[in-house]
C-alpha positions in Angstrom: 13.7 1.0 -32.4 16.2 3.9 -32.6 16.5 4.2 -28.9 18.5 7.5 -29.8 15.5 9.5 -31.5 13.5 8.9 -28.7 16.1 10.3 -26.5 16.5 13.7 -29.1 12.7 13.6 -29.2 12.5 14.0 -25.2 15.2 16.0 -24.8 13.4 18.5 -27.9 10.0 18.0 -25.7 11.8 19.5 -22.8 13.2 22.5 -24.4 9.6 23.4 -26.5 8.1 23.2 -22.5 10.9 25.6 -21.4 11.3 22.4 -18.5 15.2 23.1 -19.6 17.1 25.7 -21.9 18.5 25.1 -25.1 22.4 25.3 -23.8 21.0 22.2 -21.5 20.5 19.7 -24.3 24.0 17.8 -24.0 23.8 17.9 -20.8 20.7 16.1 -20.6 21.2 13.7 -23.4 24.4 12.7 -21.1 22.1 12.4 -18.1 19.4 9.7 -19.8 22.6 8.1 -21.6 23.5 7.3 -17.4 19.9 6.6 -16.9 19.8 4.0 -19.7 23.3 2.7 -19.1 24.4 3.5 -22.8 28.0 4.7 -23.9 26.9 5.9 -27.2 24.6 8.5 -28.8 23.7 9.8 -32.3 21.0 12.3 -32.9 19.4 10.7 -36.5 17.6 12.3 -39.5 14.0 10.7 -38.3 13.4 12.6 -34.7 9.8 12.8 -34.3 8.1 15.5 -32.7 5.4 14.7 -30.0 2.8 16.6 -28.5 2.5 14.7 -25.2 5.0 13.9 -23.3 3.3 10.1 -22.6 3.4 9.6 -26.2 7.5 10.0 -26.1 7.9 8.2 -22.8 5.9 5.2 -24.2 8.1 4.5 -26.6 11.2 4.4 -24.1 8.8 2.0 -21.6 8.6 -0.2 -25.0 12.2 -0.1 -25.6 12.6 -0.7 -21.8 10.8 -4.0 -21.7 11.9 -5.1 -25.4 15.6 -4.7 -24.1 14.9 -6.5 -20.7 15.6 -3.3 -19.4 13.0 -3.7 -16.7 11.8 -6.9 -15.3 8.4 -6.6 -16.6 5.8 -4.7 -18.2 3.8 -3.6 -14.6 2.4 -0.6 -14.7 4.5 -0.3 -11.0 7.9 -1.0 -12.8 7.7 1.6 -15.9 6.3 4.2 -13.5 9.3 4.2 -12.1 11.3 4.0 -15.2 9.9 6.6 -16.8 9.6 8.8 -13.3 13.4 8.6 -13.5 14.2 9.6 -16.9 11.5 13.0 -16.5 13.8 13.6 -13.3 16.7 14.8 -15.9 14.6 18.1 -16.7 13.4 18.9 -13.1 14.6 21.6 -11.5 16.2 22.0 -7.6 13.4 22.6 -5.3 15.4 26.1 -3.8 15.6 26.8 -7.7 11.3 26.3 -8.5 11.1 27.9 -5.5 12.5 31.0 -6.2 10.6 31.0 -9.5 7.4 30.1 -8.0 8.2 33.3 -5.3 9.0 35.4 -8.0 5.8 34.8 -9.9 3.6 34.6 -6.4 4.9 38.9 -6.3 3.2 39.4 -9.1 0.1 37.1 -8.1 -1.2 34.1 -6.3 -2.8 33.0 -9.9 0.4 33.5 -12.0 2.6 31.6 -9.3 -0.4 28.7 -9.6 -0.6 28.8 -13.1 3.4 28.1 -13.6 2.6 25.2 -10.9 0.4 23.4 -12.3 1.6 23.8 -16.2 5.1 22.4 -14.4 2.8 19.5 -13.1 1.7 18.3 -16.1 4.7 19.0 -18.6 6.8 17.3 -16.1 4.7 14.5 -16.3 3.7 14.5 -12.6 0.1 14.6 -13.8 0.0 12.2 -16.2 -2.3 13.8 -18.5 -3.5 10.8 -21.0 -4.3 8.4 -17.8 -6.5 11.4 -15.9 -8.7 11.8 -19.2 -9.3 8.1 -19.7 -12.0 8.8 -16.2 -15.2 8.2 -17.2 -16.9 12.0 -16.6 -20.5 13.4 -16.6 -23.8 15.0 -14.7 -26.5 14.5 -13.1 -29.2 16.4 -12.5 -30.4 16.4 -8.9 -33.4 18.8 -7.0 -30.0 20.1 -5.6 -28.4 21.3 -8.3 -26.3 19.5 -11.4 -24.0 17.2 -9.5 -20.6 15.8 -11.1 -19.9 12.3 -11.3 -17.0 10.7 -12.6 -15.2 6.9 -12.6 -11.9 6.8 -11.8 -9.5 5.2 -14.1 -6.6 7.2 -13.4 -5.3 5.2 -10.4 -3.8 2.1 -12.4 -4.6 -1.1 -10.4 -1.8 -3.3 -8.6 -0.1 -5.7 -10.7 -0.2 -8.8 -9.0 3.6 -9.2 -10.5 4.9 -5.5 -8.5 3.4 -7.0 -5.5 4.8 -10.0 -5.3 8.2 -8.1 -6.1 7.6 -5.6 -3.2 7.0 -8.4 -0.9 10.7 -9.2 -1.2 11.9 -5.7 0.0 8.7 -5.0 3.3 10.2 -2.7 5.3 8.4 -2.4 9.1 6.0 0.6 10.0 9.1 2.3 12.2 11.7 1.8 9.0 9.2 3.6 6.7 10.3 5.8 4.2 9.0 8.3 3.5 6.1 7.8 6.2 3.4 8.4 3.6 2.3 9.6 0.2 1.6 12.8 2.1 5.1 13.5 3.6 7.7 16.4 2.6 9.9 13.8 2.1 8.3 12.4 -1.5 9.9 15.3 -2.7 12.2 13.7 -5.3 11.7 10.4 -4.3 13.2 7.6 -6.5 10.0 5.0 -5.2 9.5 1.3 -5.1 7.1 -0.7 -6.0 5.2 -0.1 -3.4 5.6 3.3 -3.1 5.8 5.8 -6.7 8.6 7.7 -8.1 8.7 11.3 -6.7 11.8 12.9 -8.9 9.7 15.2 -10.6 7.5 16.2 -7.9 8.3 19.6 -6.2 6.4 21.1 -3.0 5.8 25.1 -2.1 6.2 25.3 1.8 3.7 27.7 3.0 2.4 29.0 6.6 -0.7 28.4 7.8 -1.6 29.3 11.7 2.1 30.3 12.1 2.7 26.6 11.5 4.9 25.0 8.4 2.7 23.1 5.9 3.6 22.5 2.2 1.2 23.1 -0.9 1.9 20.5 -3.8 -0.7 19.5 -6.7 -2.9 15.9 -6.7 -1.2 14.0 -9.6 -5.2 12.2 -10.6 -6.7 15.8 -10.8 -10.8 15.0 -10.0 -11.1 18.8 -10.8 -8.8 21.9 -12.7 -6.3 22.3 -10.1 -6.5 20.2 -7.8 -4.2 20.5 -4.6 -3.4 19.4 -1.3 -2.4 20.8 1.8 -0.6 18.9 4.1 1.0 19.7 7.1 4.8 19.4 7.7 5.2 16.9 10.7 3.5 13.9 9.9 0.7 14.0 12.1 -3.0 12.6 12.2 -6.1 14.3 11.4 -7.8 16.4 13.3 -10.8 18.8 13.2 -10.5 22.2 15.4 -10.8 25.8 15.5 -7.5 25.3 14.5 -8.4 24.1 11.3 -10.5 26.8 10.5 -8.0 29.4 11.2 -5.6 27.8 8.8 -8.2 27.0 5.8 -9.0 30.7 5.8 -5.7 31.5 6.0 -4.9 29.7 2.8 -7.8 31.1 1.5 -7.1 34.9 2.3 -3.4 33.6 0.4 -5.4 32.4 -2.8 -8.5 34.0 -3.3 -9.2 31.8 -6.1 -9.3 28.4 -4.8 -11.7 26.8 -2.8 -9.9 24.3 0.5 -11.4 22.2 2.8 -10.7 19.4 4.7 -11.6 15.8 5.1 -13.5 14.7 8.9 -11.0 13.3 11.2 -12.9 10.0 11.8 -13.1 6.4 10.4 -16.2 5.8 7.7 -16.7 9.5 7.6 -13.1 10.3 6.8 -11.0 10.6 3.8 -8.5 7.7 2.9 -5.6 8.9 4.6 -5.9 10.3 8.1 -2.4 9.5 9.5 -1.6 12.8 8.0 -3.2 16.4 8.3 -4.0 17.3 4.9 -6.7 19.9 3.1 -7.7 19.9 -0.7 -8.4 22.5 -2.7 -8.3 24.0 -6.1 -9.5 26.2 -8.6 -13.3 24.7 -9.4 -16.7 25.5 -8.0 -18.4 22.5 -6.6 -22.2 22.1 -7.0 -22.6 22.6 -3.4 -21.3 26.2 -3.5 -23.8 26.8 -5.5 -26.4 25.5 -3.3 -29.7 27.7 -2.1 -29.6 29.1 1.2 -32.2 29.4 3.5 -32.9 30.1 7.6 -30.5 32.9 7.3 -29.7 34.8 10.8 -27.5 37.3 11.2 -25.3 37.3 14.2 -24.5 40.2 16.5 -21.0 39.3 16.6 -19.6 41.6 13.6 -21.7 40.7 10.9 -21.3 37.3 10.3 -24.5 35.4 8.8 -25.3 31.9 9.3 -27.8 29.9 7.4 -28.5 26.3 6.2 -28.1 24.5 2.6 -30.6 23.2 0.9 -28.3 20.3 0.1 -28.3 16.2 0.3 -26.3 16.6 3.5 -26.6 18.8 6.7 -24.7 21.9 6.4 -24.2 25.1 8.0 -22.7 27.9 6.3 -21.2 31.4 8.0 -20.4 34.1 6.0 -18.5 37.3 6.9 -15.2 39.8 6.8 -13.8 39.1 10.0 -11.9 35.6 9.8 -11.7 36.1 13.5 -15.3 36.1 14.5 -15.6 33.2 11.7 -12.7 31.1 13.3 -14.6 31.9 16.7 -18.2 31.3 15.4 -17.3 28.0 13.8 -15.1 26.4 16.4 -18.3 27.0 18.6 -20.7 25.1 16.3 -17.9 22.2 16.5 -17.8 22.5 20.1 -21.3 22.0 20.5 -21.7 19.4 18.0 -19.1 17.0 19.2 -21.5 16.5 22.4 -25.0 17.0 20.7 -26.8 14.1 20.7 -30.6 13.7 19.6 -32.1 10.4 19.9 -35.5 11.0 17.8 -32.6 10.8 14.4 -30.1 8.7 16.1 -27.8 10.7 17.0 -25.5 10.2 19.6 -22.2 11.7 20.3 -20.1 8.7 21.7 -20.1 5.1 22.9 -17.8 4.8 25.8 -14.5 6.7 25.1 -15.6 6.4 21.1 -17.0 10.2 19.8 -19.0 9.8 16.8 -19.6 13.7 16.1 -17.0 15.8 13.6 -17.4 18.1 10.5 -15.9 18.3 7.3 -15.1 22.2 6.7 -15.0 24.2 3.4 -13.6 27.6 2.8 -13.7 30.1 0.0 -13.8 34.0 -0.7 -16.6 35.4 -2.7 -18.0 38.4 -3.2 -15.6 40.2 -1.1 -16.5 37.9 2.0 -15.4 34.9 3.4 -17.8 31.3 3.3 -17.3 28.3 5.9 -19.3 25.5 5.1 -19.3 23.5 7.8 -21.0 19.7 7.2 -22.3 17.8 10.0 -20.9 14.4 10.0 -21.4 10.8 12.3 -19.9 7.8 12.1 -21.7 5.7 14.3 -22.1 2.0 13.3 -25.5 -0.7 14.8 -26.2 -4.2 14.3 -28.2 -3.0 11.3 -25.5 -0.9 9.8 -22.1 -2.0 10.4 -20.3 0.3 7.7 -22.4 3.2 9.0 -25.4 4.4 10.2 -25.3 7.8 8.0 -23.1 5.7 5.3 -24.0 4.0 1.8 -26.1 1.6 2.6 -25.9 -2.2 1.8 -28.4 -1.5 -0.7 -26.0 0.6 -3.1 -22.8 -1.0 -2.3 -22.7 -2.6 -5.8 -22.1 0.9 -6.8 -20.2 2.7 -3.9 -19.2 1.3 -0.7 -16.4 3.4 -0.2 -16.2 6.3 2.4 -17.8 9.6 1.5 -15.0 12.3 2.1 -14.3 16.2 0.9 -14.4 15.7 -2.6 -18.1 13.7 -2.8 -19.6 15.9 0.2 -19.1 19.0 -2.2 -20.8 17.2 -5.0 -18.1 15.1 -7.1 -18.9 11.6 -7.3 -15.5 9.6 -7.1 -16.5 5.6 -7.9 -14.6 2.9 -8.7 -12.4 1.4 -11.8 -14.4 -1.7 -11.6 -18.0 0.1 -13.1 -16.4 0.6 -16.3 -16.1 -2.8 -17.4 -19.1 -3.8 -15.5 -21.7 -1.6 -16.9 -20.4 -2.8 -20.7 -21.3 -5.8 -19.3 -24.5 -5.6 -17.5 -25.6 -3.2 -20.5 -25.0 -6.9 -23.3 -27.4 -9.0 -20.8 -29.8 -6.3 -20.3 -30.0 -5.8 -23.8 -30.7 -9.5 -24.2 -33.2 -9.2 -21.2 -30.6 -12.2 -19.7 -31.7 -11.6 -16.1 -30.4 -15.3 -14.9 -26.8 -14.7 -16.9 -26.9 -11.9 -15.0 -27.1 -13.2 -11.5 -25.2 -16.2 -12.5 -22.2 -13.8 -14.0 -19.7 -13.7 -11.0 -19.0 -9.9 -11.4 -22.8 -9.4 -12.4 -24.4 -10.6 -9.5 -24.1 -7.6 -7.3 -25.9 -5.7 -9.8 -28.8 -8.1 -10.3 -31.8 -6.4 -8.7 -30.8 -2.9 -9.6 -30.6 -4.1 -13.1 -34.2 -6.1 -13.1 -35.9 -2.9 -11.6 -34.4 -1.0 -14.7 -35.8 -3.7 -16.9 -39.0 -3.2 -15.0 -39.9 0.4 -15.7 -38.1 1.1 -18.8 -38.5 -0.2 -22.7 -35.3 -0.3 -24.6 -34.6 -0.6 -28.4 -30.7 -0.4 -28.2 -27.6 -1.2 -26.0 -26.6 3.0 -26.2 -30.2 3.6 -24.6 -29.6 1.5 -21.8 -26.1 2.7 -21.6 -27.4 5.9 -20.8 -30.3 4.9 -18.1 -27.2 2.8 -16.3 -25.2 6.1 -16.3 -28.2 7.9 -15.1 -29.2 5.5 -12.7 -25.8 5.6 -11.0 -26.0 9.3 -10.6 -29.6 9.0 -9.0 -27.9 6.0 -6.1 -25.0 8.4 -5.3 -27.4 11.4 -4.9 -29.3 8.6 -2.5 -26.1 8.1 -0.7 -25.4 11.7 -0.3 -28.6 11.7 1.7 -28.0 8.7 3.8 -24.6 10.6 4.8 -27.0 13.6 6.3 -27.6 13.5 10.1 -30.4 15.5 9.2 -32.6 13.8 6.7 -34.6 15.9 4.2 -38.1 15.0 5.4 -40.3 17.2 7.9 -38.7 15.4 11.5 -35.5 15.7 10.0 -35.7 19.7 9.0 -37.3 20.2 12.5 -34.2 18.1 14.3 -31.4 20.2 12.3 -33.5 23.3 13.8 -33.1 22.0 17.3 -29.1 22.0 16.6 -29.6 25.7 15.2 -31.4 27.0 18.1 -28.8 25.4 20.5 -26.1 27.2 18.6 -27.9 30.4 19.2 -28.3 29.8 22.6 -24.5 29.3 23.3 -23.8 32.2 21.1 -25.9 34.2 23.5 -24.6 33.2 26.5 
């Protein structure tokens, strides 16, 4: 391999994306040389010209392992290779910034727009991984919901573990804290932490406080974002909260934000740091009916329920004030409510159980929250969670439900790929004991044998789709479980009782 073409080919890539101007191209041709720890270049007749950046950058990771460049072919190592070399077109922050400001004059969606295209061209978002998830629908009495498998997250090579181990810094020594931190911005990474040179951050004010506004690099939906607070700091749910997601909101009218609970098992997966997501992509929840509406005295604002798998409240109005007010009430009041005919109860001991995951948007010329009802209160019975997945549909997700999945996006794991292929060869067969027997299979076993059970099959693709239809219909089931208020006649009259003592404090 012509190690030199490649480098032409990249440095050509980078120039086409306007990442760097044409009077740049020596200078970054001299910067990879430095990278690669080469004294010598010559541009060749046979430069090939790529459409994706991966597609170039693959051919350096080969020439990186062929060469010994790198100590092995992990995923974890070539990240960090390849990280480095897209580093040579990135730009200062105080230099995007000034772009980014320039554009955000103009118009929150042209200052997004360059954002995000810089995401992606950089390489931040690496484009090929994201499209390899798995993606489709499923019809539900609640609307079309979106479900997806994740293949976008690579999976630890047990190789970059075992090298990370070598270098285990303690909690305090940390750097940067977490993936969340200001301080990833241009981040060389380790194994056990990725490369951050071409990432760049937007600081923006929310509340009067600092946070920073940067893009998710795995993408579940166009534009995906998070908002995370400067200090690292835990989660937490307040009025607070409110006040800044509307904020952000009133800043880009065309994104959606909202935040994860601040609690264990009803929680996100990182809630050592305050962070929101957002983006530009309506959820099948926004779309959900309303019904019960009441309008408020306090300036207009209009409350009503969701007819939606989970319990959820949503306040609509122009005054953010009166929203901010309004909702930090119904948190207020739901962090002590407890109702025993559906098991709730606010706290064991010093333990509270009660929160909300909050969503904000503008529409129509008026401002939504959505504000979802959430516990996390575990029994003898249920140990991961009373209103959790159930034991019963862990083969498919055990995970915590957070943000993303409470709005209507099924996020489920790598593993279902490969494990549907194979459940969908033994089902074909009708191999019921090879597939209790297969290791990896086992889990799947009874859901499998019911779908033998009430369904005739002539080919593998028909089965293929009932598995991928199936899995839609035990996430929709999940959703439900996750609703303090179950959809049944005692549960509709229980969420009522919480409505009427909203009312009541409103009143007073």
């Amino acid at each position: 391999m012509n190690i030199n073409n490649e480098i032409a080919s990249l440095v050509d890539y980078a120039v086409r994306e306007r990442l760097i101007e044409n009077e740049d191209r020596v200078y970054a041709v001299n910067r990879i040389l430095e990278i690669l720890n080469l004294e010598y270049y010559s541009e060749g007749a046979d430069i090939m010209r790529y459409e994706s950046v991966e597609d170039i950058l693959a051919k350096f990771r080969q020439w990186a392992v062929e060469t010994e460049f790198v100590p092995n072919d992990s995923n974890e190592v070539l990240d960090l290779f390849d990280t480095k070399l897209m580093s040579v077109f990135v730009s200062k922050p105080s230099d995007f910034r000034k772009k980014y400001y320039d554009l955000r004059e103009e118009s929150p969606e042209k200052a997004t727009h360059y954002y995000y295209h810089f995401a992606k061209k950089s390489n931040y978002i690496r484009e090929q991984r994201v499209a390899k998830d798995i993606k489709w629908t499923y019809e539900t009495p609640y609307g079309l919901i979106d479900m997806t498998i994740n293949l976008s997250k690579p999976e630890k090579d047990p190789r970059a573990i075992a090298l990370a181990s070598k270098g285990v810094n303690t909690e305090n020594e940390k750097y940067p804290k977490c993936l969340l931190c200001k301080e990833n911005e241009g981040y060389a990474g380790r194994l056990d932490h990725p490369a951050r040179q071409n990432h760049r951050i937007i600081p923006i004010t929310l509340a009067d406080e600092s946070w920073f506004m940067q893009y998710s690099p795995y993408v579940y939906y166009n534009e995906h974002c998070i908002v995370f607070k400067g200090n690292h700091e835990p989660m937490k749910i307040s009025g607070k909260t409110i006040e800044r997601l509307l904020d952000f909101v009133s800043a880009y009218p065309h994104y959606m934000i909202g935040s994860n609970a601040d609690l264990p098992i009803v929680g996100g997966s990182i809630l050592t740091h305050d962070h929101f997501q957002g983006g530009r992509y309506e959820f099948a929840m926004s779309k959900a009916k309303e019904y019960d509406r009441t309008l408020l005295q306090e300036n207009g604002v209009e409350l009503c329920k969701l007819y939606w798998p989970m319990s959820v409240i949503r306040l609509k109005g122009k005054d953010v004030k009166e929203l901010v007010r309004i909702s930090e009430l119904v948190l207020s009041v739901w962090k002590t409510y407890e109702d025993q005919q559906v098991g709730i109860i606010s706290k064991s001991g010093d333990i509270e159980h009660n929160t909300i995951t909050p969503i904000t948007r503008f529409r129509g010329n008026m401002y939504e929250v959505d504000l979802i009802l959430r516990n996390n209160r575990t029994d003898e019975e249920h140990p991961f969670g009373i209103f959790h997945s159930q034991k019963e549909y862990h083969h498919i997700k055990r995970e915590n439900i957070g943000l993303i999945e409470c709005l209507g996006l099924a996020v489920l794991p790598a593993r279902l790929r490969d494990e549907m292929e194979l459940l969908k060869q033994f089902m074909f067969k009708k191999d019921l004991d090879g597939i209790y027997s297969e290791e990896t299979l086992q889990k799947h076993g009874d859901f499998a044998q019911r779908i033998l059970g009430e369904n005739q099959f002539t080919s593998e693709e028909e089965i293929e789709a009932k598995l991928y239809d199936e899995i839609g219909y035990v996430f929709m089931k999940v959703l439900e479980n996750c609703g303090v208020f179950k959809k049944d006649n005692e549960g509709e009259k229980a969420f009522q009782r919480f409505i009427e003592v909203i009312h009541e404090n409103l009143n007073h």
